[in-house]
C-alpha positions as CSV (number, residue, x, y, z in Angstrom):
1,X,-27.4,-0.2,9.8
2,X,-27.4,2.9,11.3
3,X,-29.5,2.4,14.3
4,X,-27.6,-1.2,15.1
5,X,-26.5,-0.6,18.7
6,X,-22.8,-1.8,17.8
7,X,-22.6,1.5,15.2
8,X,-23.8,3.7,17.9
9,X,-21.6,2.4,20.4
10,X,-18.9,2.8,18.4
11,X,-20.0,6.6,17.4
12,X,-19.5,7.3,20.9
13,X,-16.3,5.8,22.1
14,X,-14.9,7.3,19.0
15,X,-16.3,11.1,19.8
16,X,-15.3,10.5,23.1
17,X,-11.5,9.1,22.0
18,X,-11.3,12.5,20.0
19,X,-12.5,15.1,22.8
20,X,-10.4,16.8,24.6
21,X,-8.4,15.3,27.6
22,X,-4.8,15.3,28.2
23,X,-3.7,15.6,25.0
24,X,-6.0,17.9,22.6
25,X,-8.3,17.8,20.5
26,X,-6.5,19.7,18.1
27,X,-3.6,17.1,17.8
28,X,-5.9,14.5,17.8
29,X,-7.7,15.2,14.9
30,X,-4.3,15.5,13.3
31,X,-2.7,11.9,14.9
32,X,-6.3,10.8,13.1
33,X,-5.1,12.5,9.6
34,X,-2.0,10.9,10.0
35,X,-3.1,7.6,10.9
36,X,-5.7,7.5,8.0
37,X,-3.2,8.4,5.7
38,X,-0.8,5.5,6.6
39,X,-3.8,3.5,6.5
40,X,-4.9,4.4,3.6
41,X,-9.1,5.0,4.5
42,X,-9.9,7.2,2.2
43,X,-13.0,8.3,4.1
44,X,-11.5,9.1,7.7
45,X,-9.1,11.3,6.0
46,X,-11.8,13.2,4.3
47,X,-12.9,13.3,8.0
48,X,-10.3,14.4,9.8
49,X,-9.7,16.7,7.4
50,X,-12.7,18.5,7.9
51,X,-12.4,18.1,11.4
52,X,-9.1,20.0,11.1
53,X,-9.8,22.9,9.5
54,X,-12.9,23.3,11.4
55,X,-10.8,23.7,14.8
56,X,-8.8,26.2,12.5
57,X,-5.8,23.8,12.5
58,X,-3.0,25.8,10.2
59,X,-2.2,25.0,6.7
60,X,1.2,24.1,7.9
61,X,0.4,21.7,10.3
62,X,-2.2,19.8,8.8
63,X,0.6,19.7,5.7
64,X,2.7,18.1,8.5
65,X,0.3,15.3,9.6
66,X,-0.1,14.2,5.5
67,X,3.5,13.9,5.1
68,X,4.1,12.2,8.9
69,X,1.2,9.4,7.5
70,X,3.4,9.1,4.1
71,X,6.0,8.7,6.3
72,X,4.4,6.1,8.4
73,X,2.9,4.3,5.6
74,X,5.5,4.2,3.1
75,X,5.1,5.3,-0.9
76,X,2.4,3.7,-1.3
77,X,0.0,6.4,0.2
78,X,1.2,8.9,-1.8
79,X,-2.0,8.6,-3.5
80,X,-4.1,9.4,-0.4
81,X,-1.5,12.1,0.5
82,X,-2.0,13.7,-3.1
83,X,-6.1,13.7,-2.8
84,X,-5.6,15.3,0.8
85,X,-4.0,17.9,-0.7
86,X,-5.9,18.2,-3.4
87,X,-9.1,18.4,-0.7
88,X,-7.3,20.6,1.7
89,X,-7.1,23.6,-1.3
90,X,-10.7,22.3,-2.2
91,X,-11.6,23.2,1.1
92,X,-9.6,26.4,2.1
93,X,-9.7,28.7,-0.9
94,X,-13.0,30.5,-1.4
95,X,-14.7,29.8,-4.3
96,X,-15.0,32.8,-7.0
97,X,-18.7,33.2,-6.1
98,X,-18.1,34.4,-2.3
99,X,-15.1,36.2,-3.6
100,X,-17.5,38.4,-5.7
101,X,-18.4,41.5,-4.9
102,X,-21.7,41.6,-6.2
């Protein structure tokens, strides 16, 4: 599936949608977190998740964009919202093995 010309296609108008322009790239990765909580697609909010912290997007503001897709999607993404979070710490705190100093 990967190399049908309709996947690829799509690829690109979607790297291209996120890339910088007049507004950037920053806040469209986070319009993306939003949007894939209210939609509740578990992967793209993996994601744009990733693609958040990444562009070193704050704590604070990517906190913003969950609770803006809650917002926009009602109650019933509180369950996305939760694993977000739950992913976001995941992500951010180093693990006890780089914190070593060994």
């Amino acid at each position: 599936m990967t190399n049908d010309s309709f996947f690829e296609q799509f690829s690109a108008l979607d790297d291209e949608v996120y890339a910088d322009g007049a507004i950037p790239m920053r806040y469209k990765e986070l319009m993306g977190l939003s949007i894939s909580i209210a939609t509740r697609c578990d992967e793209r909010v993996d994601f744009h998740l990733g693609n958040c912290i990444k562009l070193g997007i704050s704590l604070g503001e990517i906190k913003d964009a969950i609770k803006m897709g809650v917002i926009g999607g009602g109650s019933i993404t509180y369950p996305q919202a939760r694993r977000a979070y739950a992913d976001l710490f995941f992500l951010v705190l180093p693990s006890p093995r780089r914190c070593s100093n060994n």
